[in-house]
Residue, then its C-alpha position, 0 to 999 in steps of 0.5 A: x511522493x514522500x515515504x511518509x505518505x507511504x507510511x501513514x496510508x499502511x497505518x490508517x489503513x491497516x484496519x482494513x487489513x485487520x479484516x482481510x488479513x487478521x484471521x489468517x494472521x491469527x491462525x498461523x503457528x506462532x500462537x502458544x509460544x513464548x512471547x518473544x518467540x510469538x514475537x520474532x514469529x509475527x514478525x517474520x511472518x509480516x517482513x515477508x509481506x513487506x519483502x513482496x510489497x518492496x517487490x511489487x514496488x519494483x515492478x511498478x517502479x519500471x513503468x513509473x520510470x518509463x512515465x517519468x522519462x516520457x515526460x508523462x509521470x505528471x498526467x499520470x499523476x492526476x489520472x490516478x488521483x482522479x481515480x482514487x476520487x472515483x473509487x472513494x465517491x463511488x464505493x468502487x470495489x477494486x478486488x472484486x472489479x480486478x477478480x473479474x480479469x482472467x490473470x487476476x482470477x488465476x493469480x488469486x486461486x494460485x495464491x490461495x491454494x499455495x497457502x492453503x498448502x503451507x498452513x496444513x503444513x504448519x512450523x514456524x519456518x513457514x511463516x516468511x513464505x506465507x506472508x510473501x504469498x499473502x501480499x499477493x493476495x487482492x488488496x484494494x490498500x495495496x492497490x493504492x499503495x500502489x498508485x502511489x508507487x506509480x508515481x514515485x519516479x525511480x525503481x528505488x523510490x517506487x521500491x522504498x514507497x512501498x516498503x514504508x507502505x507495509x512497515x506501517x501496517x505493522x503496528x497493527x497487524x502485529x498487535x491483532x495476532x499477538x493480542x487476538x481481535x482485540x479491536x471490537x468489531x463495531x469499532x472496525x466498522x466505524x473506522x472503516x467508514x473513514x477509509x473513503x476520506x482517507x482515499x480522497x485525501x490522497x487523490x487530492x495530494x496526487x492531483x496536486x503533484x501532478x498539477x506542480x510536478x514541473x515547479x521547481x522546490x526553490x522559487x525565484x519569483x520575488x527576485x525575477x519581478x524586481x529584475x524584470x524589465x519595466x515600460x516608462 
C-alpha cells in the first residue's frame, strides 16, 4: 500500500484526533513558553505518537509478512476492506467494541492511569513519554491505520505505512495545541460526517489491492495476442 495513502488518511482524519486527543494536547506544559520552545515542545510531544505508531507498525508488520509468505495477504486485504465497509455503513464503534475485550480493557486503564501520572508530574521532559503513552490509547483512525499496516507486506513498509499515518496528523494537531480550539466546534461535527466516506474510500482501495494483488504492474497483454497462436 503506497505511504501516500498513509498520509493523507493521518490528514483527513486528524479531525477526529482533534476531538479524542486535543484536550490532553492542550493541557500538556508547553503553554506559556515562547513560541519556538511551545514549538519544539509540541513537536515532541507528537514525534512520540509517531515513535509508537512506527511501533505498532512493526508488530503488525510481523503478521502481514506471515500473510504475504502464506500467499494470504490478497484475501486478507479484501476481508479487511470489507470490513472497513462494514464499520463505515454500520456506524461501528471500533473502541468501544475493543474496550469490551479484557486486554484492551487492561491496556486502556494502564495507559490511563500512567499519563495521569506524567501530567501531575508536569516539565516539559515529559511531553515524549506522554505522546508514546497516548498512541496507545484506543483510536478507531489508528485502527484503520492499522489495517492498512496489515497489508503492507514487509515489517519496514508496515513500520514506514504507519509512520506517514502519524506525520499526517501533525498539521493539525500541531495547530490545535499551539492556536487552541481554533476549529469551531460545529465545523468538527460537520467534518466528522465525513469520516464514514473517507472509510469507504479506503475499504474500496483494499478490496481492490487484494482482487489485483497477483497482477503484475507491467502488462504484456497487447504483446501476448499478437503472438498467440491463430486456428485458420
Amino acid at each position: 500500500m503506497a505511504l501516500w495513502t498513509a498520509f493523507m488518511m493521518g490528514l483527513v482524519g486528524s479531525l477526529h484526533c482533534v476531538g479524542m486527543c486535543g484536550p490532553i494536547a492542550l493541557s500538556l506544559p508547553y503553554q506559556g513558553k515562547h513560541r519556538f520552545v511551545a514549538a519544539a515542545n509540541v513537536l515532541l510531544y507528537n514525534m512520540g505518537r509517531v515513535v509508537t505508531y512506527s511501533f505498532l507498525g512493526v508488530i503488525i508488520g510481523l503478521f502481514g509478512r506471515g500473510f504475504f509468505l502464506a500467499g494470504f495477504q490478497s484475501y486478507v486485504s479484501i476481508l479487511l476492506g470489507v470490513f472497513l465497509l462494514l464499520v463505515a455503513l454500520f456506524s461501528i464503534n471500533v473502541e468501544s467494541q475493543l474496550l469490551k475485550i479484557r486486554g484492551f480493557q487492561s491496556l486502556n486503564t494502564w495507559v490511563q492511569q500512567q499519563l495521569g501520572r506524567l501530567l501531575r508530574k508536569g516539565g516539559p521532559d515529559k511531553l515524549f513519554f506522554i505522546g508514546l503513552l497516548n498512541g496507545l490509547l484506543p483510536c478507531g483512525l489508528v485502527y484503520m491505520g492499522i489495517v492498512g499496516a496489515v497489508t503492507s507486506g514487509t515489517i519496514l513498509d508496515s513500520a514506514l505505512y504507519m509512520a506517514s499515518f502519524g506525520l499526517g496528523t501533525l498539521p493539525l494537531m500541531m495547530a490545535t495545541a499551539l492556536a487552541g480550539q481554533f476549529i469551531k466546534l460545529e465545523w468538527r461535527v460537520r467534518m466528522r460526517k465525513l469520516i464514514p466516506l473517507f472509510l469507504i474510500a479506503f475499504a474500496l482501495l483494499f478490496i481492490f489491492r487484494g482482487l489485483n494483488f497477483d497482477v503484475p504492474i507491467e502488462f504484456r497483454f497487447w504483446e501476448d495476442m499478437q503472438n498467440a497462436p491463430m486456428c485458420h
